[in-house]
Structures are given as C-alpha cells and as structure tokens.
Backbone as a ProteinNet text record, in pm:
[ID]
protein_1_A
[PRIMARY]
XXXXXXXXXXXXXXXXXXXXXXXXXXXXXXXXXXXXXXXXXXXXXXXXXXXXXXXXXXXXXXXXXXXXXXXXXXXXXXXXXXXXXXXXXXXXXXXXXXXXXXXXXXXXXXXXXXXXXXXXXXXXXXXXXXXXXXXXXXXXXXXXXXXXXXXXXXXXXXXXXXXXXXXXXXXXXXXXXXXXXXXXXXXXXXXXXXXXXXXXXXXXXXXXXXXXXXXXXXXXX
[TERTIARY]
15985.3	16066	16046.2	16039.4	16021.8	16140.2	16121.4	16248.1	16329.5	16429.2	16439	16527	16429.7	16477.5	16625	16715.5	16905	16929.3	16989.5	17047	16989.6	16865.1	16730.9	16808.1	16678.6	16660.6	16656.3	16739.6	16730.9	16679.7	16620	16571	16611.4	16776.7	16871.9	16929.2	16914.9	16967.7	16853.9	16787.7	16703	16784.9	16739.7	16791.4	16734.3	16712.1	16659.9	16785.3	16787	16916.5	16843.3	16888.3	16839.9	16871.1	16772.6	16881.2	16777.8	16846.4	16754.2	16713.3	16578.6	16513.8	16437.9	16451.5	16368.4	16201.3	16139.3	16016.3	15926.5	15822	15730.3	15693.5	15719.5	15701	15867	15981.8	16088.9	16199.9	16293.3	16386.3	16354.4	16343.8	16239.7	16357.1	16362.6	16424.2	16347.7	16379.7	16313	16355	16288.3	16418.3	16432.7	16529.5	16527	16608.9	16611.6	16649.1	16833.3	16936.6	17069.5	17131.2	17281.6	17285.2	17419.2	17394.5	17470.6	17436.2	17364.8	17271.2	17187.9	17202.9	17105.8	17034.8	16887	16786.5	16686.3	16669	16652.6	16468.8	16439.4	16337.2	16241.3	16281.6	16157.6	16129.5	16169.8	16132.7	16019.6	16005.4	15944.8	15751.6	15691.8	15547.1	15486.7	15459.4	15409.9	15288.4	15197.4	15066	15006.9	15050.9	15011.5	14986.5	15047.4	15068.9	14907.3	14839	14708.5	14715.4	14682.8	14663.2	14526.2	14556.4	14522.7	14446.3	14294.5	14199.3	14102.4	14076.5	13938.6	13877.2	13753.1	13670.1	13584.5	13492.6	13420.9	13482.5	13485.8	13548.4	13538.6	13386.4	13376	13355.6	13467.2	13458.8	13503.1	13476.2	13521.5	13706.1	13785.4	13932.7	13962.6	14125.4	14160.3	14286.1	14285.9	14416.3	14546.7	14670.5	14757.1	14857	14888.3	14954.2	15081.9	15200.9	15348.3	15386.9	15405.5	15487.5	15515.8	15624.7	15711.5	15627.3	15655.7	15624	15722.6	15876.7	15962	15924.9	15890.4	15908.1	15804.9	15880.3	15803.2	15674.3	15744.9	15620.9	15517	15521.9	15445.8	15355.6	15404.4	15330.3	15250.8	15312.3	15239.7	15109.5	15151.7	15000.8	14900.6	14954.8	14790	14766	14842.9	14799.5	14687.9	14679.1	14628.3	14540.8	14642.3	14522.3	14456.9	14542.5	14453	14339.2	14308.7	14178.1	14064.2	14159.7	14063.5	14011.7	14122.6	14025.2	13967.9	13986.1	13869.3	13742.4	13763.9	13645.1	13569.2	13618.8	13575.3	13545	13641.4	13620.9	13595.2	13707.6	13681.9	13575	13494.8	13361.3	13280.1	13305.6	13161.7	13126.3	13216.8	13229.5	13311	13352	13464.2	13567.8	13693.6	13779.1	13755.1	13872.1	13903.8	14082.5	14132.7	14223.1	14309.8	14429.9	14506	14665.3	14665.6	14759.9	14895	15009.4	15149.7	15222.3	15341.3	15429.8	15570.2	15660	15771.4	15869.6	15962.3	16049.1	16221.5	16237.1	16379.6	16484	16406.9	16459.4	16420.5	16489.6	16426.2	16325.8	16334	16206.5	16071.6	16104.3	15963	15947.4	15962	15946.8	15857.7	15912.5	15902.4	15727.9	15717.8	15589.5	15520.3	15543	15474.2	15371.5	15500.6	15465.5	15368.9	15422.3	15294.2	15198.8	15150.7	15060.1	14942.7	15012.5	14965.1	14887.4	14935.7	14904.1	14780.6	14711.7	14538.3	14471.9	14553.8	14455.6	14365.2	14340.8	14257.3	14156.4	14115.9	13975.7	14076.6	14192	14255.6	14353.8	14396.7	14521.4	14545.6	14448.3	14470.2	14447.7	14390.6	14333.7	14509.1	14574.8	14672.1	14801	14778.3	14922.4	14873.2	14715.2	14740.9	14771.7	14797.8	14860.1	15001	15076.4	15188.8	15244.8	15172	15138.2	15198.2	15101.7	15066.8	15182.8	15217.9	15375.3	15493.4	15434.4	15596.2	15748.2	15696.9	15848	15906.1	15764.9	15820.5	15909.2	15795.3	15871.1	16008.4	15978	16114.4	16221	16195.5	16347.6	16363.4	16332.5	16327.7	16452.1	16527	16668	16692.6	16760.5	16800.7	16701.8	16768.1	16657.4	16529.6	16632.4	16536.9	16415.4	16454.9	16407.9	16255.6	16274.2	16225.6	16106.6	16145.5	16081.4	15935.7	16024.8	15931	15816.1	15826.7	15770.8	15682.2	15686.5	15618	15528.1	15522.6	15454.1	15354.3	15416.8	15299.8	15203.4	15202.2	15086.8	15012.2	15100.5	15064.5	14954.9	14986	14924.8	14747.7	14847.3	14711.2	14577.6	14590.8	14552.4	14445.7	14511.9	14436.6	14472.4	14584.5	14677	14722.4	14710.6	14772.9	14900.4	14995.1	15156.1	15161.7	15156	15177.3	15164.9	15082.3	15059.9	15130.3	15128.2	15194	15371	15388.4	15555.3	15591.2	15465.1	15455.9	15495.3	15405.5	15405.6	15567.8	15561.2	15729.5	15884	15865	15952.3	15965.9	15819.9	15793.6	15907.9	16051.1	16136.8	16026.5	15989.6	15920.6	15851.4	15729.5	15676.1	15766.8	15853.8	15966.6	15993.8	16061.7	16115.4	15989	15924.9	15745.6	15771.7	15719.4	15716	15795.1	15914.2	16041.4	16019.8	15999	15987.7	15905.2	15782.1	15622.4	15650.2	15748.1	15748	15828.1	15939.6	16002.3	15988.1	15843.6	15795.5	15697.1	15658.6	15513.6	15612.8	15704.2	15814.3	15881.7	15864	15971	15807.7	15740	15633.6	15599.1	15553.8	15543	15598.9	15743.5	15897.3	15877.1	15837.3	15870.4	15963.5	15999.6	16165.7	16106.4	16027.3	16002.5	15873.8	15898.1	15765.7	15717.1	15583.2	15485.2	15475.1	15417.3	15362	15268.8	15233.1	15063	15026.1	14994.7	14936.9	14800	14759.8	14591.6	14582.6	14438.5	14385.8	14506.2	14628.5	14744.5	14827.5	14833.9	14906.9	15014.5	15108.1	15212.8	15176.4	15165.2	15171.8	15241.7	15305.8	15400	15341.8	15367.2	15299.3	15323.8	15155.4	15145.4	15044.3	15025.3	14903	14746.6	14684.7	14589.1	14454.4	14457.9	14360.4	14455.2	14562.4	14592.8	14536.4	14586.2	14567.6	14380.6	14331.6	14170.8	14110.6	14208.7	14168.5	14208.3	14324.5	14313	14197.2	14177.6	14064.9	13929.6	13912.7	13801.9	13794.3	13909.9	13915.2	13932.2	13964.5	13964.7	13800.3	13746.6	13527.7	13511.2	13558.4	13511.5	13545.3	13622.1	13664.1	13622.1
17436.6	17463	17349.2	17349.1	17289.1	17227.4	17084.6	17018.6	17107.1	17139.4	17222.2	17121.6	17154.9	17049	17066.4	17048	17078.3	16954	16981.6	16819.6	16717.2	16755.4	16680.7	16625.8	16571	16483	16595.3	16602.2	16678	16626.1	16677.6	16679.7	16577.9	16631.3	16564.4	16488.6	16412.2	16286.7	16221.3	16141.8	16032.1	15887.2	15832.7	15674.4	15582.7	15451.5	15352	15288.7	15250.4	15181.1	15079.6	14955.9	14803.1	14789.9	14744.9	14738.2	14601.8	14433.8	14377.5	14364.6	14331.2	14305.5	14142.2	14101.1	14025.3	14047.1	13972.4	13990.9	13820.6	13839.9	13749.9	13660.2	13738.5	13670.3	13667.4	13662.8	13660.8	13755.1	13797.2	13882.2	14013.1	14129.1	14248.3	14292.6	14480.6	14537.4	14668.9	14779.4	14860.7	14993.2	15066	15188.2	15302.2	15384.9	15491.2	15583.3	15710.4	15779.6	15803.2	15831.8	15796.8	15888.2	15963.3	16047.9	15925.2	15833.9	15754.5	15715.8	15763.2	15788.9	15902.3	15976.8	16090.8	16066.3	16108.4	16116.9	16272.3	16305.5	16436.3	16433.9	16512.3	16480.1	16541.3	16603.5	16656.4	16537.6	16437.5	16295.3	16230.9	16243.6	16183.2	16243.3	16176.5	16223.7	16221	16333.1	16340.2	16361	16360.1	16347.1	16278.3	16112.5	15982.3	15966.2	16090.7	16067.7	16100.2	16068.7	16106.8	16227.6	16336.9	16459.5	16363.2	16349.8	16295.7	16426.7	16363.9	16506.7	16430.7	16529.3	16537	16671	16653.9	16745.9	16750.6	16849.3	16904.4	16955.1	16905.1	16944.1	17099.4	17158	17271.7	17362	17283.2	17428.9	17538.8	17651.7	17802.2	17763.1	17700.9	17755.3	17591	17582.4	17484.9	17488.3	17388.7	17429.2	17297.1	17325.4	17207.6	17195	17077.2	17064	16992.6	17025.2	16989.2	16895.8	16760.1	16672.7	16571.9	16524.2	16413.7	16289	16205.5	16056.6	16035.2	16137	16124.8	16241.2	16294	16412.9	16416.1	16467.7	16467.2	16583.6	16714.7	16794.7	16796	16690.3	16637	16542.6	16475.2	16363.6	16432.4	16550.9	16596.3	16723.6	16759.1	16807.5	16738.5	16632.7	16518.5	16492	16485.5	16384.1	16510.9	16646.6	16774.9	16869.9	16957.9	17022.2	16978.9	16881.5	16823.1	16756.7	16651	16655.1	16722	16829.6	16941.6	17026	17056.8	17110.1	17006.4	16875.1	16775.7	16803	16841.2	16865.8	16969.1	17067.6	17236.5	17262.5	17158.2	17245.7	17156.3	17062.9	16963.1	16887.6	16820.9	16761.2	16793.2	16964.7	17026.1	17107	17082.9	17116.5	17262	17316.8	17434.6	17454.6	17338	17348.3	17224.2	17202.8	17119	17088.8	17004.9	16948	16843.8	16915	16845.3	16811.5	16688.4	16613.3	16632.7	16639.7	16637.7	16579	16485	16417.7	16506.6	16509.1	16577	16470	16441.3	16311.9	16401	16341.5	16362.2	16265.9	16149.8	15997.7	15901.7	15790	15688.4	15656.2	15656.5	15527.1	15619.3	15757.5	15863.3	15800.7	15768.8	15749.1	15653.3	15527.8	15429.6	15394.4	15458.2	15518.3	15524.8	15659.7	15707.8	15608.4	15553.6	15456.4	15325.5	15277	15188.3	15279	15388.5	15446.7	15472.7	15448.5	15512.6	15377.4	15270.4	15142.2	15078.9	15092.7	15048.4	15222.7	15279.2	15422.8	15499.6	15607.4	15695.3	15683	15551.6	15496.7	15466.6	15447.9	15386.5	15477.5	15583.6	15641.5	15729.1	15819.6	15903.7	15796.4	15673	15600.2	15543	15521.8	15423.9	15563.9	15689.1	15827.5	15832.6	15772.3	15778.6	15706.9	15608	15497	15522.9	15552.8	15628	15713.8	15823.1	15912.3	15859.4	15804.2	15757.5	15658.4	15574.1	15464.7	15492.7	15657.9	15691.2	15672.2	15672.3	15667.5	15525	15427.6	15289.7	15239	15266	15224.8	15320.1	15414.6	15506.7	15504.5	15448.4	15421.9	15263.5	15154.9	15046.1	15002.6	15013.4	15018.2	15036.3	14948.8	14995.6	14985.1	14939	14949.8	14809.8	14685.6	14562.3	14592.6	14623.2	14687.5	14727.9	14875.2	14963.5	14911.7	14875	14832.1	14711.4	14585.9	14522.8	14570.4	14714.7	14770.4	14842.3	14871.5	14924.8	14884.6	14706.5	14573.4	14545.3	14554.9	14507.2	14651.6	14769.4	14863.3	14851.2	14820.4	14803.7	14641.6	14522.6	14390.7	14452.4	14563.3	14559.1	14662.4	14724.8	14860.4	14742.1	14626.3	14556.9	14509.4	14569.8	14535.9	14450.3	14312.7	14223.5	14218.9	14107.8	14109	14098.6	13968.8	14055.2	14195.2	14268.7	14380.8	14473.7	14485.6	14558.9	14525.4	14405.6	14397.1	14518.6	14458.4	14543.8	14685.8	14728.3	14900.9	14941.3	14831.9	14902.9	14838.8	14777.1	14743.7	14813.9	14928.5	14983.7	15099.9	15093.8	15182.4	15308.2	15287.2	15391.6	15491.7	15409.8	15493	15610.8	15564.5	15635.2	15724	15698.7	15827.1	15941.1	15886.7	16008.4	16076.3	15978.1	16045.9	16154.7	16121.9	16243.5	16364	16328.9	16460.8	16490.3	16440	16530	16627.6	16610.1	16626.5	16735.6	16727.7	16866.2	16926.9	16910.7	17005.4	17125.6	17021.7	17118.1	17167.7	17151.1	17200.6	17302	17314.5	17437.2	17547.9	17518.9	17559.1	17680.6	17595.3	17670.9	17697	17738.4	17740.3	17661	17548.5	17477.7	17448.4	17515.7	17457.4	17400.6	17382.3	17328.4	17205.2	17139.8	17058.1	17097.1	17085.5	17092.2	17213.4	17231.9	17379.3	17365.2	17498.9	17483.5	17574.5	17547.5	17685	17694.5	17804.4	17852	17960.7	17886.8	17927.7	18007.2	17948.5	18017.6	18073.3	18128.3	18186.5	18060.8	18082.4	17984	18069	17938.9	17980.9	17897.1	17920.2	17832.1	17734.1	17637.5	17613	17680.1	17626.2	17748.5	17666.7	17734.2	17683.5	17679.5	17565.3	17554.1	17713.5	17766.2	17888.6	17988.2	17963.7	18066.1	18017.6	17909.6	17885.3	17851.7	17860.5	17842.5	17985.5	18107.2	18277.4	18274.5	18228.9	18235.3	18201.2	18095.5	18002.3	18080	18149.8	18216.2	18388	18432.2	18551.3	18517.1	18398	18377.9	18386.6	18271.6	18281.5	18395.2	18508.5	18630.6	18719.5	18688.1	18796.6	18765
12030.4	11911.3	11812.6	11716.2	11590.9	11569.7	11461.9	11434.3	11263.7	11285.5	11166.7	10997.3	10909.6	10790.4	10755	10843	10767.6	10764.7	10644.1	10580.1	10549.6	10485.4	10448.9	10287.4	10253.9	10152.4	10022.5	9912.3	9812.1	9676	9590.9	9489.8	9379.7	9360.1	9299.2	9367.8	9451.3	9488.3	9556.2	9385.3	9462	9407.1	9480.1	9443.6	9511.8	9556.6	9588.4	9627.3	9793.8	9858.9	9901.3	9893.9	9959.2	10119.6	10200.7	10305.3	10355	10348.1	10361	10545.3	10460	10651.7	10594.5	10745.4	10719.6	10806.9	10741.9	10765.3	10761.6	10807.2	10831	10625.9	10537.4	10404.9	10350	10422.3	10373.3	10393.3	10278.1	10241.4	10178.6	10248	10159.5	10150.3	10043.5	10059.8	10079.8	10175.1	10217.5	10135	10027.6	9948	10051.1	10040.2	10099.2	9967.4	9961.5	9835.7	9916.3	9851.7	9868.2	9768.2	9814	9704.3	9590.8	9620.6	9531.9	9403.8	9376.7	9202.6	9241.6	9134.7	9117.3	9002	9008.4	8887.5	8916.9	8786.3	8764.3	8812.1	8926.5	9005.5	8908.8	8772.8	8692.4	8580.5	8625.2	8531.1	8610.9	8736.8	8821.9	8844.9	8801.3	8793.7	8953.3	9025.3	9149.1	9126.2	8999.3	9044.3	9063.9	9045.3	9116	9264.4	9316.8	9480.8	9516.7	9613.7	9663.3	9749.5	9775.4	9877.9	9975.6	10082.9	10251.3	10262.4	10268.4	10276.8	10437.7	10508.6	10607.6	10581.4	10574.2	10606.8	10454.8	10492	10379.2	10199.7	10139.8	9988.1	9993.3	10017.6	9999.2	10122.2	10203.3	10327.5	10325.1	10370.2	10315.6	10392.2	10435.7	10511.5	10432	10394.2	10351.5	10486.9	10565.3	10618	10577.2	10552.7	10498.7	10626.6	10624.1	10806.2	10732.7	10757.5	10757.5	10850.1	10856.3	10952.3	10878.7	11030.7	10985.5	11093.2	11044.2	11171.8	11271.9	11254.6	11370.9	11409.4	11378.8	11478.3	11611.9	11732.2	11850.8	11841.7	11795.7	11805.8	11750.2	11606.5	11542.5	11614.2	11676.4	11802	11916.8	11922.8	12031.7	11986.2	11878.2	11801.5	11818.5	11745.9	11691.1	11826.6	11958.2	12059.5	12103.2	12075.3	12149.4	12071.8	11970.7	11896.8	11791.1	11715.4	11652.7	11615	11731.9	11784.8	11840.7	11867.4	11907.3	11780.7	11668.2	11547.6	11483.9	11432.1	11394.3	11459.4	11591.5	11622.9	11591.3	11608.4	11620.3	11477.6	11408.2	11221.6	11151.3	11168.7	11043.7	11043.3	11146.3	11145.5	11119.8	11147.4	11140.1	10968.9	10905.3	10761.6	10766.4	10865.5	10824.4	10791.4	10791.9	10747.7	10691.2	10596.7	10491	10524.6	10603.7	10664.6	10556.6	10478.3	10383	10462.9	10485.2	10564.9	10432.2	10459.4	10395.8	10435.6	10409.7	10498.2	10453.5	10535.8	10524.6	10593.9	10512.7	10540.8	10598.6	10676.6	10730.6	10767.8	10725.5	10711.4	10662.7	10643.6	10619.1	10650.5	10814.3	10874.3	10868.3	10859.5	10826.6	10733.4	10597.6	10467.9	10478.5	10544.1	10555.2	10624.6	10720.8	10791.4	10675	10604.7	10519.4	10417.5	10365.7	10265.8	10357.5	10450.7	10506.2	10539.1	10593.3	10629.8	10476.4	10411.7	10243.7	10172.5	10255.6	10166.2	10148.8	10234	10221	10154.4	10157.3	10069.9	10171.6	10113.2	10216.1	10300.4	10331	10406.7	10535.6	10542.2	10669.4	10677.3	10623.1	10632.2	10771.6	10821.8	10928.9	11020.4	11070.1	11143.3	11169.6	11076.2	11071.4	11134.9	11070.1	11092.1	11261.5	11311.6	11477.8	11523.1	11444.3	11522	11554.6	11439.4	11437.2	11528.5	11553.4	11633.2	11791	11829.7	11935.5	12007.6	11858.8	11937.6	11858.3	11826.4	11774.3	11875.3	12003.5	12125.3	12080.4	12029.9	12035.2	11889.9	11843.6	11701.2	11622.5	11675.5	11583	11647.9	11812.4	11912.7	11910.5	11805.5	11804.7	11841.2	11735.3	11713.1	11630.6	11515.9	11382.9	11229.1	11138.4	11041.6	11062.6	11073.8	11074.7	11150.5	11315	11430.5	11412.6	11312.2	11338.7	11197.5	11067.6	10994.4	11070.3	11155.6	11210.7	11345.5	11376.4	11442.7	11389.4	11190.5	11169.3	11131.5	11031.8	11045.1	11113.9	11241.9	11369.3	11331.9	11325.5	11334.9	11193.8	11068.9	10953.1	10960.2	11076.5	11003.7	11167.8	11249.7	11334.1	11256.5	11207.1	11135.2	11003.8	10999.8	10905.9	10736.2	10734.3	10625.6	10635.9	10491.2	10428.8	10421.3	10529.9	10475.2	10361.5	10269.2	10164.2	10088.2	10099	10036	10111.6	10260.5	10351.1	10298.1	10235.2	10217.8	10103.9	9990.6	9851.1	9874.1	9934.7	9964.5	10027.8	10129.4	10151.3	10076.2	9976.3	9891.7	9767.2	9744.5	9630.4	9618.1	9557.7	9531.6	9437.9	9369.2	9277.2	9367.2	9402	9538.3	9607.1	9640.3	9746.4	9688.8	9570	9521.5	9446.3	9425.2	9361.7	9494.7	9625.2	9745.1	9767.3	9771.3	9779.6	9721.9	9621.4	9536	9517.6	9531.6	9585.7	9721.6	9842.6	9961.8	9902.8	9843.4	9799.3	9752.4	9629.2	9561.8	9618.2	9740.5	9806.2	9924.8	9968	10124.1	10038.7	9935	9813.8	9782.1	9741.8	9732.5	9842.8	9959.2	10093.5	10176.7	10130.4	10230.8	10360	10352	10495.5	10524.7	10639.9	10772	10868.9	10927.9	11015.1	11042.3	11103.9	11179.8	11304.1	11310.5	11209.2	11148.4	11082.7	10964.1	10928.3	10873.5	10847.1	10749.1	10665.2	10535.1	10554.5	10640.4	10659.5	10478.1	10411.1	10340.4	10197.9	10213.9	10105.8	10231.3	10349.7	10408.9	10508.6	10529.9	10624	10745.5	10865	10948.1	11030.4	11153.5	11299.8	11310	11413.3	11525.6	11659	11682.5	11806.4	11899	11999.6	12102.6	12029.1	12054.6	11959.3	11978.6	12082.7	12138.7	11982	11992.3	11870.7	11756.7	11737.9	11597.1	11551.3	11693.8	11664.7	11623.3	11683	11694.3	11527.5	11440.6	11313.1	11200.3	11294.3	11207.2	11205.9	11328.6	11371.2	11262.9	11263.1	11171.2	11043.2	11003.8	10847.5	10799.4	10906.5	10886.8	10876.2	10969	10978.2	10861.8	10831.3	10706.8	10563
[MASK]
+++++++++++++++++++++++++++++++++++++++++++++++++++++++++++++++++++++++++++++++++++++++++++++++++++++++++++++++++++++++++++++++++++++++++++++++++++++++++++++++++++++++++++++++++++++++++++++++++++++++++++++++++++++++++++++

C-alpha cells in the first residue's frame, strides 16, 4: 500500500520557518514552508527548478516516477525495480526516466534540496544514497538529528560544507520547490507514493513484471 498525501503541504501556505541547527560551519537555518504566512504560489517562478532526467532525450516512452525520500515504498522501489528498469530501458535508450520529488515533510524537503545541490551530474547517485540509509537518517531523531545525518551523505557524495550549508539554508529554493511539487502532484492527480505517469497515462505501483508488461505494450503499440 502506498503512503497517501493527507495533510500535505498546500499551495497557499508557503513560508520559510527557521529552526536553528547547528552544523560543522556554525548556526544554519533549515526553511520548511509553514502555514504562518501565506504567499500566493502564482508569484513563485517554478521554471528555475531542473526536471532530474536518465535516459535517452529521444526515447519513444517518457516514464515520470512520484516519490518522497521518507517514504518506505519509495525505498523499496529503487532498492528493486528500479534498477531493474535502468537496466531493461533506461540504459538501453527506451525509456526516458523523469525523477519528481513529492514532499510530505520537512526532512523530505530537506533531502531534496541537498540531493539537488551539486546539480544533475550527482543527483540520482546522491537520491541512492538516500534511498538506501533512509531507516537511518529519517529515524535520526529530531530536526538537528536528522539534518546532521543528511550532511554526512551530502559531505560523502562529495559536496562542499559550505555550499552543502547554502543549498539547505536556501528559503527561496524551498518554497519554488513546494510549489513546483504541487503544481506537477495537481497536474497528474498524485495521492500516492510512488506513482508513475507512463507516456501521459498515471499509473500504481505495482510488481515490476507488471509494470515491465506496460512498458512492453506501449513499444508495441
């Protein structure tokens, strides 16, 4: 079963909340969006945000994948079928694999935004890292906790503390983010993690033999 988006992050209530941590260059503040100021999310320019591409530009199937960095079933995709279609499609130039983040908290956000910070040459390299010690870092403990857990994958992955502080102090960032995530989760009615839009169509998650029999009749047709 899928984690279902209730009581998510809304449109109209973005804001930037401080919550200090400390860290290895000092006193940061980490934003998270808060409904204690609202700003009108059609002020906010989401085409600065980058779309997270693998595969071929011009492969005939585009597929778009829905997750969060907390979410388990999200963890347990990438640990299974996902590697298995990198293999089957995306390497081989058949699909065209557009990564989405879908936030249901802070410390997802938070992920996000370090995962985002060296740019698309390190980004999926860095969401497996994620992946992989999501039990560790997202059950850290609290915010300080969980922020300095995300550090250690952000300074191992090869990112600059300073710059690694930058990216997650960037209130602006956060909120584009937000409302890029709600524009494309409004877009393609996403409720759940993970999700997947094959070629314009939404589809579940499912056992990867299914979702490979889709992939296989989309070529075909």
């Amino acid at each position: 079963m899928s984690r279902l988006m209730s009581g998510v992050l809304t449109a109209a209530a973005l804001t930037v909340a401080s919550i200090g941590i400390n860290t290895v260059a000092g006193q940061s503040a980490l934003p998270f969006v808060s409904a204690a100021y609202a700003q009108d999310a059609a002020e906010v320019d989401t085409s600065t945000i980058v779309e997270m591409v693998q595969g071929a530009e011009d492969a005939p199937i585009t597929m778009i994948e829905y997750a969060s960095y907390t979410c388990p079933h999200c963890a347990r995709f990438h640990a299974g079928g996902y590697k298995q279609l990198k293999e089957d499609y995306i390497d081989t130039g058949k699909v065209k694999f557009v990564y989405r983040e879908v936030f249901f908290d802070r410390y997802g956000l938070w992920a996000s935004m370090m995962a985002r910070c060296a740019g698309p040459e390190k980004f999926f390299g860095i969401t497996d890292l994620l992946f992989q010690g999501q039990s560790e870092w997202a059950r850290a403990g609290g915010p300080n906790e969980i922020v300095a857990e995300l550090r250690k994958i952000g300074l191992l992955a090869g990112i600059e503390g300073e710059q690694l502080d930058a990216c997650l102090q960037d209130g602006a960032k956060a909120q584009t983010l937000v409302t890029w995530y709600q524009e494309n989760a409004t877009a393609d009615k996403v409720e759940a993690t993970p999700s997947f839009v094959l070629n314009g169509t939404a589809i579940r998650n499912q056992p990867y033999d299914d979702l490979k029999a889709l992939i296989e009749a989309e070529l075909e047709g």
